[in-house]
N, C-alpha and C positions, 0 to 999 in steps of 0.2 A: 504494500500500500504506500502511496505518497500522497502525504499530506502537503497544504500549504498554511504555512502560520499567518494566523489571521489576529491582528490587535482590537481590541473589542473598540466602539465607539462611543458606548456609555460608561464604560467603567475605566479609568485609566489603568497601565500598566499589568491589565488583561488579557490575556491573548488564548485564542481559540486552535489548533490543529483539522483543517476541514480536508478530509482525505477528496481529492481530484479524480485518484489514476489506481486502480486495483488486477492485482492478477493472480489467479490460482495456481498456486504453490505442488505439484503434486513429488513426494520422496523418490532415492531410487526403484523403490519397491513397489511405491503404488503406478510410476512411468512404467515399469518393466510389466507390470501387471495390463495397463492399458493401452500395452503400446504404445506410447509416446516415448517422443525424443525428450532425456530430463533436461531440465535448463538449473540451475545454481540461484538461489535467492539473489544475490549480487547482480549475475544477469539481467535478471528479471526485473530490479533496480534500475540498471543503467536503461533498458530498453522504454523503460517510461519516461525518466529522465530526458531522455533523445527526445521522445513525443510533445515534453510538454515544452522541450526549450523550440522546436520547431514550431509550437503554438504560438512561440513568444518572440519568434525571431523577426517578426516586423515591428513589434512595439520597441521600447528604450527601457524595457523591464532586463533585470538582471536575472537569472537563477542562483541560490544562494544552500547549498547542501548543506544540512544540520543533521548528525547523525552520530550514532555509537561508534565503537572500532570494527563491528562487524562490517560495519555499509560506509564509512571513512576509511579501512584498513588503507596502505601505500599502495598494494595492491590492486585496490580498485580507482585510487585516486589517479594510478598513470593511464585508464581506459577510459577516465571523462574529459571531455573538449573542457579545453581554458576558458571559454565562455561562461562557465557553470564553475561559480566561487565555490569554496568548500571547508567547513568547519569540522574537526573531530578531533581525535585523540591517537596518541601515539604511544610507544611503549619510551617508560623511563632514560632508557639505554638505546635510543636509536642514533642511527648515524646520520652525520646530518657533512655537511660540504659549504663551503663557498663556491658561488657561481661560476660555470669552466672560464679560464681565463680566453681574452680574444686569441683566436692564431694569428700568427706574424706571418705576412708573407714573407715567400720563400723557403718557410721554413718547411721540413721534410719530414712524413710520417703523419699519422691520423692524429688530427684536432684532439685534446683534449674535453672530457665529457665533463669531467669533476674537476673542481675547483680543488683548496687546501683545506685537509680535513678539520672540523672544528670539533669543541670537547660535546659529548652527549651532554642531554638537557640534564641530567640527574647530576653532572658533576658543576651545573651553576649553582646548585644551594651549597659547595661548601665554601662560596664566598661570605666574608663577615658584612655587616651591615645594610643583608637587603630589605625593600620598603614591604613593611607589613599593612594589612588592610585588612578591613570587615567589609566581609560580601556579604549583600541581602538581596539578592537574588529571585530567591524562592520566602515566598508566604510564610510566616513566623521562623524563620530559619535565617540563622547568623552566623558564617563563618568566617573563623581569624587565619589570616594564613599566610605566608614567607613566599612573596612571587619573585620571579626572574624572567626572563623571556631574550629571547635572542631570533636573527634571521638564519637563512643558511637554506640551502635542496636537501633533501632527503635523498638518501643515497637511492632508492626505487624511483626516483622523479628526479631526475639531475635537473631537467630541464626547466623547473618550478619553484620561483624563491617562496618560500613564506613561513610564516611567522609563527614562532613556539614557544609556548607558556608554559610553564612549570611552576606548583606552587605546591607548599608543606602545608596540612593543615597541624594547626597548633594546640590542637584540644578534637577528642573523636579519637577515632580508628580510621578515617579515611587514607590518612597517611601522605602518599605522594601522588599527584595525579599530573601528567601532563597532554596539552593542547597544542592542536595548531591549526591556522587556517591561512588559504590563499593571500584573503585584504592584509597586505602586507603593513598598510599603512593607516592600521586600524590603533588602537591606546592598547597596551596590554588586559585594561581592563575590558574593552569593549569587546573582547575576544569571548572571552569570559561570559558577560554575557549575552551574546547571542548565542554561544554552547546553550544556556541554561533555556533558551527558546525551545529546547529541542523538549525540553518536558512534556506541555500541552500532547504530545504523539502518545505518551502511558495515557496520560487522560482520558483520550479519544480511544484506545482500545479498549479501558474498562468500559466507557458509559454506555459503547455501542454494545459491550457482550453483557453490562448488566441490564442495560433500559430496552434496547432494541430485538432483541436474542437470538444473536448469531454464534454464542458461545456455543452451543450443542444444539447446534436445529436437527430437526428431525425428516429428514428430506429423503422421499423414496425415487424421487426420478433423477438421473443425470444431471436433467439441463437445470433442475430447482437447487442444485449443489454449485452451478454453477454462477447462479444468480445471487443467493440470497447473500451471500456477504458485500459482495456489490450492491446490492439494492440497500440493505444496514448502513453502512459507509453512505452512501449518497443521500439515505433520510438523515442522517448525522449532519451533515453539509445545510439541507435546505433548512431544519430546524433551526440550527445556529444563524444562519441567513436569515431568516425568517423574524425571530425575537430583534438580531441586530438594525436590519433595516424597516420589516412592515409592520413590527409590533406598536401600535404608537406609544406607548409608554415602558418602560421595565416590568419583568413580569414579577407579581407579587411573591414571598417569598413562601412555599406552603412547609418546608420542613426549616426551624433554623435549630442554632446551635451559637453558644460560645465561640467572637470573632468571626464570622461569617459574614462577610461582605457585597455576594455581591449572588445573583441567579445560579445556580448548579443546572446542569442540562436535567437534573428531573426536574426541575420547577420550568424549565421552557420546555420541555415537554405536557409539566399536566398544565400551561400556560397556555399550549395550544389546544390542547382537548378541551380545556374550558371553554375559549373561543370559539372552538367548533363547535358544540355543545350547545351554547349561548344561540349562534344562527339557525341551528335548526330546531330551537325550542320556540324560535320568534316564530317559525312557518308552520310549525306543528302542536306546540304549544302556548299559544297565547291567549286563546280566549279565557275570559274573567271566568267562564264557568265552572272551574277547577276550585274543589273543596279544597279548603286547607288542611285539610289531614293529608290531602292527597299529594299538595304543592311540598309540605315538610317531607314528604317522603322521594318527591322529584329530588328537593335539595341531597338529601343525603344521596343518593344514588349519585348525582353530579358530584358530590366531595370524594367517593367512592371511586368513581372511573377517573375523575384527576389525580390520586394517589395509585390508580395502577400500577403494576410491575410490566 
């Protein structure tokens, strides 16, 4: 699945994950079973990737990859076009280069590819006096941490400067984590976070398999195995759309809690069942002639189908 991060328009410093682009994943076992040629989740990645920057090759839009080490690994970042920026994570100990130097003409024997080697990201923390800082990032969460960051290629992408973070956290078991992404000429901190953008993507996988239930459907035909997560993902999108742009107001809040700020996709979900609810009780249910034993008993049933599962 690829999502696109979406920053909310009512709430600030909110942002949504609205999946675009989906494809069915099948193992080598279940390929070998149905005859298919397998393809590798990475594959299957870049091959939408391709689609959507093709959708986007006339506009002045950038593509900008946020992603784990699975779908960031070096590996996959030397088989994406330069077009398509890219954020993720690298191991502690990688090898990183300066840029190959120009060839001199005249000179004889194949161009050099790498530059001169530079120290791994791991060995810039045991400089003394680097700038510490509290990240807040993510919602009630505060972390302290000893950053450093340096440029350089990775030895898998010679061809590719960018830019590597490395930070200790200072309290936790996180321990050491390091970054890097294309915008070379981005603040160390802003690296940081737009990583942290990449969250909303857990999000969107929980709310669709708890609220929507593509966790374990129960599909006896083919082509219904093939749809329903596709069709999950895309009510996911238009809901979110939906509250953001035609809802005229923020939807009320039906479950809260301590610190809770702002809609959860079940409150724009039973947000829109109400509304739906509301219009076809105007066409079918409006006349005055309804007992009120009968109207207390509409209401409940309407507070009932907005708290659906």
């Amino acid at each position: 699945m690829v999502a696109v991060v979406f920053e909310s328009r009512r709430f600030p410093n909110l942002r949504f994950a609205l999946p675009v682009l989906s494809r069915l994943y099948l193992n080598k076992k279940s390929a070998s079973k149905w005859q298919r040629s397998y393809c590798k989740k990475t594959d299957l990645m870049i091959e939408m990737l391709t689609k959507l920057e093709n959708h986007i090759a006339q506009s002045d839009k950038t593509l900008h990859l946020l992603g784990d080490s699975a779908y960031t690994a070096l590996a996959i970042l030397a088989h994406l076009p330069e077009s398509i920026q890219v954020t993720g994570r690298i191991p502690a100990d990688a090898r990183l280069h300066e840029p190959a130097p120009q060839s001199q003409p005249g000179r004889r024997g194949r161009p050099r590819v790498r530059g001169v080697r530079l120290p791994a990201p791991q060995d810039l923390l045991q400089a003394k006096g680097l700038r510490r800082v509290a990240l807040n990032f993510y919602e009630n969460t505060t972390q302290h941490v000893r950053l450093a960051h340096m440029q350089g290629c990775l030895y898998r992408v010679p061809g590719r400067l960018v830019q590597v973070v490395i930070i200790e956290h200072l309290k936790g078991g996180r321990g050491i984590e390091t970054f890097y992404s294309t915008v070379v000429d981005h603040e160390p901190i802003a690296v940081l976070q737009q990583y942290s953008w990449r969250w909303p993507i857990e999000v969107t996988f929980h709310d669709v398999k708890q609220h929507l239930g593509i966790n374990q459907p129960q599909n006896r035909k083919i082509e219904a195995s093939h749809r329903t997560a596709a069709t999950g993902f895309l009510l996911y999108s238009l809901i979110i759309w939906w509250h953001e742009t035609k809802s005229p107001q923020p939807i009320r809040l039906l479950r809260s809690w301590r610190g809770k700020r702002h809609p959860s996709f079940a409150d724009m979900l039973a947000g829109l069942r109400s509304e739906t609810l509301q219009s076809m009780m105007k066409t079918n249910l409006s006349t005055p002639d309804i007992p009120p034993n009968v109207r207390k008993y509409i209401n409940h049933l309407t507070r009932l189908i907005e708290l659906a599962a």
